[in-house]
PAVEXDREN-762435 format. One record per residue (C-alpha): x, y, z; residue in three letters; chain; residue number from 1. Coordinates in steps of 0.05 Angstrom, whole numbers. Layout:
<koldos>
> px; py; pz; rest; kette; nr
> X; Y; Z; ALA; A; NUM
...
</koldos>
This chain:
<koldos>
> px; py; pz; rest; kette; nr
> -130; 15; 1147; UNK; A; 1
> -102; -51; 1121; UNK; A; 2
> -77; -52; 1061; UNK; A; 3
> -11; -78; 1014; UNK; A; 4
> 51; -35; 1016; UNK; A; 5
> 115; -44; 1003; UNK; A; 6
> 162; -65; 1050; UNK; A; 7
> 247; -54; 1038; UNK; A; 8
> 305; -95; 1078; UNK; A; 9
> 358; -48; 1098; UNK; A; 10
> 406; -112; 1093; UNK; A; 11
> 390; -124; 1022; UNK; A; 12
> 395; -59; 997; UNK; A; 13
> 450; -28; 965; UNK; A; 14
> 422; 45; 949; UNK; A; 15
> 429; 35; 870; UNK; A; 16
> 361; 83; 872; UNK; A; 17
> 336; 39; 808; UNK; A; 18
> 262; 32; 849; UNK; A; 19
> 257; 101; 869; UNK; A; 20
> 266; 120; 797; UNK; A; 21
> 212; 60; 789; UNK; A; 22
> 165; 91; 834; UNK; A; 23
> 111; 140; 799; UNK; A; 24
> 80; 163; 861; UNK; A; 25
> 143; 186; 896; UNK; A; 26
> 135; 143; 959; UNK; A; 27
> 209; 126; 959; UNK; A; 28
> 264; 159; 970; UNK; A; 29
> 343; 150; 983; UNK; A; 30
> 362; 166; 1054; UNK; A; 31
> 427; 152; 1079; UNK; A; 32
> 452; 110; 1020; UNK; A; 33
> 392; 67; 1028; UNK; A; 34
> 319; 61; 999; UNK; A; 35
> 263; 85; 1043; UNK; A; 36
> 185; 85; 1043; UNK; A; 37
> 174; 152; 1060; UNK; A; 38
> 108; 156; 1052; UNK; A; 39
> 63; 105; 1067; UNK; A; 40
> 1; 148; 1037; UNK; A; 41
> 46; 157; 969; UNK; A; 42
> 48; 86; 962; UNK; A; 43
> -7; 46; 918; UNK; A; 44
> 18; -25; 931; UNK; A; 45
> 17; -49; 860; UNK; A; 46
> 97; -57; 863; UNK; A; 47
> 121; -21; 805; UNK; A; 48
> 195; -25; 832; UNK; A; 49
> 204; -93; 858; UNK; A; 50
> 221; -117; 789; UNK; A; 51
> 273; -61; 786; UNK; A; 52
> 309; -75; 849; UNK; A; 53
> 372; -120; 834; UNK; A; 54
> 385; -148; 913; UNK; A; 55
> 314; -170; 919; UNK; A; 56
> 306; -124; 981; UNK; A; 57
> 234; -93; 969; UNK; A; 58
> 171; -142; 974; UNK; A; 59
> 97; -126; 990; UNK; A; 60
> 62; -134; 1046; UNK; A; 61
> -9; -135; 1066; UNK; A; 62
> -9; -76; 1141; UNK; A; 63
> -49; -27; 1177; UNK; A; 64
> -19; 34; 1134; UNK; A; 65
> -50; 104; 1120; UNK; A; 66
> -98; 98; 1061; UNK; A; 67
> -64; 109; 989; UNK; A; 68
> -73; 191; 977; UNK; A; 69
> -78; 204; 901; UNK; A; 70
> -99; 277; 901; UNK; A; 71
> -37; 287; 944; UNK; A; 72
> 5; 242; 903; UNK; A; 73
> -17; 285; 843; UNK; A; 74
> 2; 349; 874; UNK; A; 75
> 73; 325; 890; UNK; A; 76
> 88; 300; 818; UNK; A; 77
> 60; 372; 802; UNK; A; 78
> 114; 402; 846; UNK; A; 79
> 167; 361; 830; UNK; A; 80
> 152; 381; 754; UNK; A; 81
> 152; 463; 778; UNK; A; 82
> 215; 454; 813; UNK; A; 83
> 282; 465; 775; UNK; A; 84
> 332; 412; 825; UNK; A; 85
> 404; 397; 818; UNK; A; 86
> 384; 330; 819; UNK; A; 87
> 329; 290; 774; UNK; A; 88
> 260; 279; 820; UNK; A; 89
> 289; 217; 839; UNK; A; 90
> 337; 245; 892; UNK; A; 91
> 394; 189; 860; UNK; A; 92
> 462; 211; 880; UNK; A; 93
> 481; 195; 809; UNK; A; 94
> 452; 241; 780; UNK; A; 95
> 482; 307; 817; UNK; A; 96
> 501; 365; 784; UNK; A; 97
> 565; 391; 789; UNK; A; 98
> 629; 412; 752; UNK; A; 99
> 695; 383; 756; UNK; A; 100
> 748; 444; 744; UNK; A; 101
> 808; 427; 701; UNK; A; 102
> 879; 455; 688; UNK; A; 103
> 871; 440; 618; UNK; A; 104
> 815; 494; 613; UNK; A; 105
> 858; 554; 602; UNK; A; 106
> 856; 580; 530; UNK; A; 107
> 917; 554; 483; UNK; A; 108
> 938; 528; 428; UNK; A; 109
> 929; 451; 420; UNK; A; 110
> 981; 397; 419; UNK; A; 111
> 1004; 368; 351; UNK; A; 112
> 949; 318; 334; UNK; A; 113
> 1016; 260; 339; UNK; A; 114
> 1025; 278; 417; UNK; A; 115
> 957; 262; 435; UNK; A; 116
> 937; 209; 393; UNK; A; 117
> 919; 143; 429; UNK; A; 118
> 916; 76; 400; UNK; A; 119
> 845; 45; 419; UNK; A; 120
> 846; -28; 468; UNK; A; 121
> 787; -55; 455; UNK; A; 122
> 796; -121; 430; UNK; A; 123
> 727; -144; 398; UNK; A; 124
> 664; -124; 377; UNK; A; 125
> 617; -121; 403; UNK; A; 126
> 619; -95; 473; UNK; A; 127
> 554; -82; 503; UNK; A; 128
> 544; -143; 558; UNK; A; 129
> 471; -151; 525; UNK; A; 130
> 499; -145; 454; UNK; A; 131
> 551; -207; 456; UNK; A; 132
> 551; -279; 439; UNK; A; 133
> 551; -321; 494; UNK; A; 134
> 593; -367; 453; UNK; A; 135
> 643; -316; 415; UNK; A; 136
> 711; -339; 404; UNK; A; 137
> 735; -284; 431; UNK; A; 138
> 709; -299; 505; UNK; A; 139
> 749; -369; 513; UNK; A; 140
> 796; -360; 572; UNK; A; 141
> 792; -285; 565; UNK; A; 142
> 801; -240; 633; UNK; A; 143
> 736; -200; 628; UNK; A; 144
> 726; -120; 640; UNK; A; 145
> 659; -118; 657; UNK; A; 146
> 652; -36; 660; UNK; A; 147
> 596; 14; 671; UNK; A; 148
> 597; 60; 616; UNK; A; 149
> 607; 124; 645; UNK; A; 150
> 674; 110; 665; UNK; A; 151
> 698; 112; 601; UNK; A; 152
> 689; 182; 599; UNK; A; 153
> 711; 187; 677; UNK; A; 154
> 772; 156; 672; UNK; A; 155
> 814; 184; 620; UNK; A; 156
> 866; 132; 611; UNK; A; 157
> 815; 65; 612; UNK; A; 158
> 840; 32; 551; UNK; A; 159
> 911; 30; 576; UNK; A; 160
> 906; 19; 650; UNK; A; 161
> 846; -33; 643; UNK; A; 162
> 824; -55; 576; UNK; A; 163
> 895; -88; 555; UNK; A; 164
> 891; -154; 551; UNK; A; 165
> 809; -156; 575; UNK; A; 166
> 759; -171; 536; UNK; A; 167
> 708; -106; 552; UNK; A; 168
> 640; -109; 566; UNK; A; 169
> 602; -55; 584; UNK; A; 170
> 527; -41; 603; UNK; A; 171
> 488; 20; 651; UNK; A; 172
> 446; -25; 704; UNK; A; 173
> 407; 34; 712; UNK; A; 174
> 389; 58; 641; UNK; A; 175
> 393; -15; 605; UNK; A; 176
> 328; -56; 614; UNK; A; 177
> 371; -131; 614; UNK; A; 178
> 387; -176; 654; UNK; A; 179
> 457; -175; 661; UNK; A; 180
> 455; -232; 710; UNK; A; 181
> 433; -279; 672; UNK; A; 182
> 474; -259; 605; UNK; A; 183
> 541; -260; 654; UNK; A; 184
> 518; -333; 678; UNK; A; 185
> 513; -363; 598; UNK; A; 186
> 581; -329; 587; UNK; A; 187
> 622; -347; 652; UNK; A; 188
> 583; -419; 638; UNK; A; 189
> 607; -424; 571; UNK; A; 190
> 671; -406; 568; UNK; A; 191
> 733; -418; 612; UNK; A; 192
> 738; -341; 641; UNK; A; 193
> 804; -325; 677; UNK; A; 194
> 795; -266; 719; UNK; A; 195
> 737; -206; 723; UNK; A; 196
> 750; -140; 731; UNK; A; 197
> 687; -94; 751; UNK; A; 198
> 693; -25; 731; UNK; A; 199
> 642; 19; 769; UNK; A; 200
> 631; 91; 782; UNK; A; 201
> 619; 113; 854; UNK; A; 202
> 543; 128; 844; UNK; A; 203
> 498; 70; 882; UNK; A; 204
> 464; 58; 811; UNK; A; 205
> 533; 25; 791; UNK; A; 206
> 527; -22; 845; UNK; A; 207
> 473; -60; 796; UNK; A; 208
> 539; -89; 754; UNK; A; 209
> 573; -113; 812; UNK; A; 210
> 512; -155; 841; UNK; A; 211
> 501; -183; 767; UNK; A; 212
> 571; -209; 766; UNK; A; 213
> 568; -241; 850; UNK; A; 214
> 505; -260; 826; UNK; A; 215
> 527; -292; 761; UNK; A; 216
> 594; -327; 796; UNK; A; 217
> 538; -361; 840; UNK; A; 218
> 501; -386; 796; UNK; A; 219
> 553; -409; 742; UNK; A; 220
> 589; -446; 810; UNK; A; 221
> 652; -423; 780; UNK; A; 222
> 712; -397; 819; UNK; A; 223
> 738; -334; 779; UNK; A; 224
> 783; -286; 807; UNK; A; 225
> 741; -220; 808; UNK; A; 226
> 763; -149; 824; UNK; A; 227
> 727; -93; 833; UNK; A; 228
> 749; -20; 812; UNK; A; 229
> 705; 47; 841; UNK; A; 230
> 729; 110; 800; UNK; A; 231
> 694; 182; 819; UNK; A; 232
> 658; 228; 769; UNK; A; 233
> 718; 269; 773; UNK; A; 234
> 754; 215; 743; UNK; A; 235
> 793; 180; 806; UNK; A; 236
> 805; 107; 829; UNK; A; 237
> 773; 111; 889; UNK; A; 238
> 779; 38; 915; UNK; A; 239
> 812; -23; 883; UNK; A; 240
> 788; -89; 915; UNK; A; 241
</koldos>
């Protein structure tokens, strides 16, 4: 039968998983770091995720393609709500269970409260990328942290190793419904930025912040020094670039 379906380019892709989340009917998956079609009778053609997918990669198509099954798309959502997963429905290698065993665990007293205290970094307010002014004070030649905003938690020491002397921005490409694009354009248009440093986590989802800012260096046809920084969800720099 001929019919629309979507259709995903391997090259575009980057596996951030936002348009398997997107899709209701569970027709996509992530295989291999990539997004896949896996089943052409799962899939309704109305397109739900192209509008989530940052690299433009998915499109729709009109194909002979087994005819849309919605008694057995109802059944699988049925499953998928029966089933108890270490991972959400979506499959997204961000969202993995696990447990990250610590030294510190073992019972004890705790240090004097002057031994651990930190003295916070960030250097304006406010810091969510959606949140700020594209023409704050604050922004002229500034060296931008443009972080996701689970590595704040991740990496224990971010203030000191990467928000000195930044000005932070932070945002979840996969949770936040903005364009960070765009909003990284108006800034890096407005204001003479210095340097960008990307703070991601190693889930694909995080690889939605570092496409806004290539996308947004395009676009502003600026040449910024950028750097991008992968820490793990056990709290290590992974890869510095």
């Amino acid at each position: 039968m001929k019919r629309k379906i979507v259709h995903i380019n391997e090259e575009k892709c980057d596996g951030c998983g936002l348009c398997v989340d997107a899709c209701h009917e569970g027709a996509l998956q992530l295989v291999g770091g990539k997004a896949k079609l896996v089943s052409e009778s799962y899939c309704d053609g109305l397109g739900d995720c192209l509008p989530e997918c940052p690299a433009g990669a998915i499109t729709i198509e009109e194909r002979e393609a087994e005819i849309y099954d919605e008694e057995a798309v109802k059944k699988n959502r049925e499953a998928k709500r029966s089933a108890v997963p270490d991972t959400l429905p979506c499959g997204c290698p961000g969202t993995h269970v696990k447990i990250n065993q610590r030294k510190d665990r073992a019972a004890g007293p705790a240090p004097a409260a002057a031994e651990t205290a930190l003295e916070s970094r960030l250097a304006q307010w406010p810091c969510q990328i959606k949140l700020t002014p594209v023409n704050a004070s604050y922004l002229d030649n500034a060296h931008l942290l443009v972080a996701a905003d689970c590595t704040a938690y991740a990496y224990a020491n971010i203030h000191n190793d990467f928000m000195v002397g930044r000005i932070t921005l932070i945002g979840c490409p996969k949770l936040d419904n903005a364009d960070y694009a765009e909003k990284l354009t108006d800034i890096l248009k407005a204001n003479n930025i210095k340097g960008i440093t990307v703070l991601r986590m190693e889930v694909p989802c995080c690889g939605g912040l570092v496409n806004a800012v290539k996308e947004a260096l395009a676009d502003s046809k600026k040449m910024i020094p950028r750097r991008v920084v992968t820490i793990s969800t056990d709290g290590r720099v992974v890869e510095d670039c």
